[in-house]
C-alpha positions in Angstrom: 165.1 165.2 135.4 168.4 164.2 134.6 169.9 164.3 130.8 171.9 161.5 129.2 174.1 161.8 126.5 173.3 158.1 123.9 176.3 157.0 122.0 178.9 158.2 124.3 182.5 156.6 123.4 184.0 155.4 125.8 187.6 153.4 126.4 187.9 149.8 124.7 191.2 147.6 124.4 192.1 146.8 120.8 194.7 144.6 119.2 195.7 145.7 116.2 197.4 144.1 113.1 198.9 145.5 109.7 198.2 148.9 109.2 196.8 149.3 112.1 193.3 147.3 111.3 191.8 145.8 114.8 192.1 142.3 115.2 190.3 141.7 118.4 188.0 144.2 120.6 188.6 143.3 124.5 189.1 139.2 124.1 186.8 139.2 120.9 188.4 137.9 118.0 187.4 140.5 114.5 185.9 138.0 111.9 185.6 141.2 109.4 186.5 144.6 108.7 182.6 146.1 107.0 184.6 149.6 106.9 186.9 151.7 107.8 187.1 155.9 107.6 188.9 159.1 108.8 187.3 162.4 110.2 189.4 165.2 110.8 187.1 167.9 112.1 187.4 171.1 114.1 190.9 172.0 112.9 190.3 175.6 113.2 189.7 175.3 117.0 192.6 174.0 119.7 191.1 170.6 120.2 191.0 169.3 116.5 189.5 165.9 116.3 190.8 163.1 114.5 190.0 159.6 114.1 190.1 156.5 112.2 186.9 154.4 112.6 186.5 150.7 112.0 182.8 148.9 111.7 183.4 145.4 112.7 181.8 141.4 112.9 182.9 140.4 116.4 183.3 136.6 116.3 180.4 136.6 118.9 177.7 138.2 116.0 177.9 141.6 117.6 178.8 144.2 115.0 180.7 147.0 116.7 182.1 150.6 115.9 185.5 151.4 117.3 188.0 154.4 116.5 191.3 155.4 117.3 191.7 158.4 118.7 194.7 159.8 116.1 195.9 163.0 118.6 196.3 160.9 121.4 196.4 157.1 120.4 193.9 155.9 122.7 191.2 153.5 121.7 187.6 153.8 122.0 183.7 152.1 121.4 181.5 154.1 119.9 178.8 151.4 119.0 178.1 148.4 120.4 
């Protein structure tokens, strides 16, 4: 029997506006921002983790998690 990580992140194109706040999610327009928040973690090992997370509305009704991966500036979903 095979084992499946849930919730795995994985690579999304965001737009982004002022201060760096998504504006669309793939071709899907942000209607809100519900929150946004920083975890730094692991700094004592060599692969800290950073990243800013965003919950959004998605101007489709689908409320989505992304974050932005602060050590290299790549974008990912983490909810969908």
């Amino acid at each position: 029997m095979a084992v499946r990580r849930l919730g795995v992140p994985r690579r999304v194109t965001v737009q982004s506006g002022q201060g760096g706040v998504p504006v669309a999610v793939g071709r899907t327009r942000v209607d809100a921002v519900n929150e946004d928040w920083v975890v730094e973690d692991r700094w004592w090992t060599g692969k800290p983790l950073r990243r800013r997370y965003f919950e959004l509305v998605l101007s489709d009704g689908r409320n989505v998690v992304v974050f932005l991966d602060l050590v290299n500036g790549r974008w990912f979903l983490q909810r969908a």
